[in-house]
C-alpha positions as CSV (number, residue, x, y, z in Angstrom):
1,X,140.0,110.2,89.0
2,X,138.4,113.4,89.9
3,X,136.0,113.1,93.3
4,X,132.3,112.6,92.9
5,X,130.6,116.1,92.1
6,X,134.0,117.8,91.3
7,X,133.2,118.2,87.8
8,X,130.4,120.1,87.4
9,X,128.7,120.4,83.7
10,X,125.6,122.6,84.5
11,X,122.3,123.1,83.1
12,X,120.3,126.6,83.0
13,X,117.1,126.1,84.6
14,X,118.6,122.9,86.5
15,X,118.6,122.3,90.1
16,X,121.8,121.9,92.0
17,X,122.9,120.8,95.4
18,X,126.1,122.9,96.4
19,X,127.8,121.7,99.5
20,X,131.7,122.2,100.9
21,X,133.2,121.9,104.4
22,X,136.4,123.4,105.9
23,X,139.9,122.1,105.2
24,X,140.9,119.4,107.5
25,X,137.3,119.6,109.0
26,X,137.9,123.0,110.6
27,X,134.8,125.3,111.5
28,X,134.3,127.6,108.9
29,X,131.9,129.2,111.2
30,X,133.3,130.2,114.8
31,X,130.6,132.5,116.2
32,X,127.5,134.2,115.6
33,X,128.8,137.2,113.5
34,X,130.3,134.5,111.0
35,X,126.9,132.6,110.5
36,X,125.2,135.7,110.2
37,X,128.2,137.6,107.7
38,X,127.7,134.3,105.4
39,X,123.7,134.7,105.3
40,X,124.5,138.4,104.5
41,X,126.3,137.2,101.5
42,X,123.8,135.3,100.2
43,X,121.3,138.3,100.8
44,X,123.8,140.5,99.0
45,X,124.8,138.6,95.8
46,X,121.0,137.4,95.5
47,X,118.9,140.6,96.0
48,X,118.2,143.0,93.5
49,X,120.9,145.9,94.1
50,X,119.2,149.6,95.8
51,X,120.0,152.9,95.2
52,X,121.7,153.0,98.1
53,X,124.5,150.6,97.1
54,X,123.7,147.0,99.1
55,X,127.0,145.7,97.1
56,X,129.5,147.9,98.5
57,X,133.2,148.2,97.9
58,X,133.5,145.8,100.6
59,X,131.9,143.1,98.4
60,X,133.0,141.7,95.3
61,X,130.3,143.7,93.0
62,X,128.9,140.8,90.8
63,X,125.3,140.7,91.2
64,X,123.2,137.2,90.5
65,X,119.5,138.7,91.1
66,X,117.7,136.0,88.9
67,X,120.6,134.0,87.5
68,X,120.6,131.9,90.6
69,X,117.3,131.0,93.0
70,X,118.0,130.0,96.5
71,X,115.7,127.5,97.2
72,X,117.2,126.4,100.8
73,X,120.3,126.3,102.6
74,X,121.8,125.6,106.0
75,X,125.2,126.1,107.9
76,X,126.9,123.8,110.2
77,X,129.9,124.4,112.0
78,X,132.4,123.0,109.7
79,X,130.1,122.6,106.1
80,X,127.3,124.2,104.6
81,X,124.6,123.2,102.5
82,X,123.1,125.5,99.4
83,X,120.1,124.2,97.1
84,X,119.7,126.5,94.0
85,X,118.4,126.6,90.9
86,X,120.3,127.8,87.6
87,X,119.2,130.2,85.2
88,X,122.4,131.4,83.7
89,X,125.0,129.5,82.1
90,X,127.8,130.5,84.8
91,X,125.5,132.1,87.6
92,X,126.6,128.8,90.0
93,X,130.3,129.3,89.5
94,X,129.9,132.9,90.1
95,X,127.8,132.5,92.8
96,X,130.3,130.2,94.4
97,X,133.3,132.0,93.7
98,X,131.9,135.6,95.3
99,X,131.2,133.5,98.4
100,X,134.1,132.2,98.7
101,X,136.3,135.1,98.2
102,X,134.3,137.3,100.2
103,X,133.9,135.4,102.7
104,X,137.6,133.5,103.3
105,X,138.3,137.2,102.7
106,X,136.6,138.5,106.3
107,X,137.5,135.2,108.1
108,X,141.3,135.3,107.3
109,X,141.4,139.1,108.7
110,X,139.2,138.2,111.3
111,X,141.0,135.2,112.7
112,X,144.7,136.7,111.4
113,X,145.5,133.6,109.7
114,X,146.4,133.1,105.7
115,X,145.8,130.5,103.2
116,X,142.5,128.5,101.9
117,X,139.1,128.1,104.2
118,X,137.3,125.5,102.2
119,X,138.5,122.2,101.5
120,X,139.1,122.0,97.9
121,X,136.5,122.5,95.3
122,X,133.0,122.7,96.5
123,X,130.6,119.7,95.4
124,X,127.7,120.3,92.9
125,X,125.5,117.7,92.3
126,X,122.5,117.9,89.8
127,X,118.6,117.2,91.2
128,X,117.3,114.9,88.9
129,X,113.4,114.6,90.0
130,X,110.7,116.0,92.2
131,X,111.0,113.7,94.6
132,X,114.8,113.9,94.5
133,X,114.5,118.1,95.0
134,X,112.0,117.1,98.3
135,X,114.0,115.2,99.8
136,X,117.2,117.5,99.2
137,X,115.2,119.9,101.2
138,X,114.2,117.9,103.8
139,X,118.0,116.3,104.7
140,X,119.3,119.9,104.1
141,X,116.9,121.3,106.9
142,X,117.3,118.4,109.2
143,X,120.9,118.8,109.1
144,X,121.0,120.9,112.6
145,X,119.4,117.5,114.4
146,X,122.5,116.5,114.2
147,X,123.7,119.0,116.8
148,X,121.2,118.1,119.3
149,X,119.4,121.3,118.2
150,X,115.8,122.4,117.4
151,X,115.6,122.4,114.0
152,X,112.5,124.9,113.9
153,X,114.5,127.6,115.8
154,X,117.9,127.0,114.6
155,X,118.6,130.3,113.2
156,X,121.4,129.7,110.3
157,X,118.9,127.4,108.2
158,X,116.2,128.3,105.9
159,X,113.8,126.1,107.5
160,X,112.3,129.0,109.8
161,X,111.1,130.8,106.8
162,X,109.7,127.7,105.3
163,X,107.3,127.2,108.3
164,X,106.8,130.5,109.4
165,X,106.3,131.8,105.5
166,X,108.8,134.5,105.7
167,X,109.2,136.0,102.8
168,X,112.6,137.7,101.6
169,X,113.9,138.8,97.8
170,X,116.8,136.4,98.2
171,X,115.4,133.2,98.9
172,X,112.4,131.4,97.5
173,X,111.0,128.2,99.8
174,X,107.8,129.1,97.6
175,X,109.8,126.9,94.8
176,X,109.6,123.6,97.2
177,X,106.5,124.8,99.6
178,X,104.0,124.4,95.9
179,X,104.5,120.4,96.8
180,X,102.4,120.5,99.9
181,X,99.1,122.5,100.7
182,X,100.4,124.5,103.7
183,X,103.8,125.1,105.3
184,X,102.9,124.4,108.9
185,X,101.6,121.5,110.4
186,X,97.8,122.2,111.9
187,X,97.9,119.1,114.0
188,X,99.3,116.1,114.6
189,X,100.1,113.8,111.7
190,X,99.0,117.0,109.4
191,X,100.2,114.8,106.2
192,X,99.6,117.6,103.6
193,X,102.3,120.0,105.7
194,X,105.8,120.6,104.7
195,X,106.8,120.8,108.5
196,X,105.3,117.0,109.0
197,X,107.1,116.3,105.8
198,X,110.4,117.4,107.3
199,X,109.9,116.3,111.1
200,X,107.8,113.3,110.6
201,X,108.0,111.3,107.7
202,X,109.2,108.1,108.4
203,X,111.2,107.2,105.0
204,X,114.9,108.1,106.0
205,X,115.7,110.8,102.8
206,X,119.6,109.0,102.7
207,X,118.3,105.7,101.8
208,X,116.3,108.1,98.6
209,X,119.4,110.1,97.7
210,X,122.3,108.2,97.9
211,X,124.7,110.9,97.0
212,X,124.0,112.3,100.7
213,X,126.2,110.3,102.4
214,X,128.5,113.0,102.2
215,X,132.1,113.9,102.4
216,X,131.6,117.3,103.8
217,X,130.5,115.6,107.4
């Protein structure tokens, strides 16, 4: 029987949670430059393409401007965590398989080794409310805690933008930020804040979305 989230029947306009980890539980990201060649990806296959070439030969040329939104993301050591919306019939799977060759492209070179990155196919599981698509956020962005690490300046995660409003073509907290009347907290206990929503709120997000008990940790 096929693992939970393996088979993946998508719906345009839906809202998906994408999530893999390395083979064996290796760390698919080593140093620095690996975080930040992954985030370039994403900035690549998602921006609107310049004059002056951003997808270069270097990069497998598909371009998803507007077939797939990035609504939030985060990379661990050994998993990584993508929220998107659909808007094309195969924008996910082509999203998904540009990363994947691009980037287990640039680590096998890097690290002179050969063979598959990822452990099997990456997970895709399907948002099914508002509350479910807030929570998503807020376990995807909380995911550095984990690491003993500041979540607000944890620099691989989308969660700096969220709070600090940064705006960039190729990803769109704007999508999730609508929920809450501002995106930093004024004060304490600032209960109409997505950064209170994320550090503070005192419903575990798990125990709301079971599916995130997941296999890539």
């Amino acid at each position: 029987m096929p693992a939970k989230n393996t088979v993946k029947i998508y719906i345009e306009g839906g809202y998906y949670h994408l999530y893999n980890r390395g083979v064996e539980k290796r760390s698919i990201f080593q140093d620095d430059d690996d975080y930040k060649k992954f985030q370039n990806l994403l900035k690549v296959y998602l921006s609107t393409p310049k004059r002056s070439d951003l997808i270069t030969a270097h990069y497998n040329r598909k371009n998803l401007n507007g077939q797939v939104i990035l609504l939030a993301y985060c990379l661990m050591p050994n998993h990584f965590h993508l929220l998107v919306r659909q808007n094309s019939k195969n924008g996910i799977a082509d999203l998904v398989r540009c990363l994947n060759t691009s980037y287990v492209t640039y680590f096998n070179k890097k690290y002179d080794r050969v063979g598959t990155l990822f452990q099997s196919r990456y997970k895709a599981a399907l948002v099914e409310s508002d509350s479910y698509l807030l929570h998503l956020s807020r376990y995807i962005h909380l995911n550095p805690a984990g690491l003993n690490k500041k979540i607000e300046k944890y620099p691989y995660s989308s969660y700096l933008s969220y709070i600090e409003n940064i705006k960039t073509e190729w990803l769109k907290p704007q999508m999730i930020l609508g929920y809450f009347k501002r995106s930093k907290r004024k004060d304490i206990n600032d209960y109409f804040s997505y950064q209170d929503f994320v550090e503070d709120y005192q419903v575990d997000s798990e125990k709301c979305i079971k599916e995130l008990k997941l296999e890539s940790q």
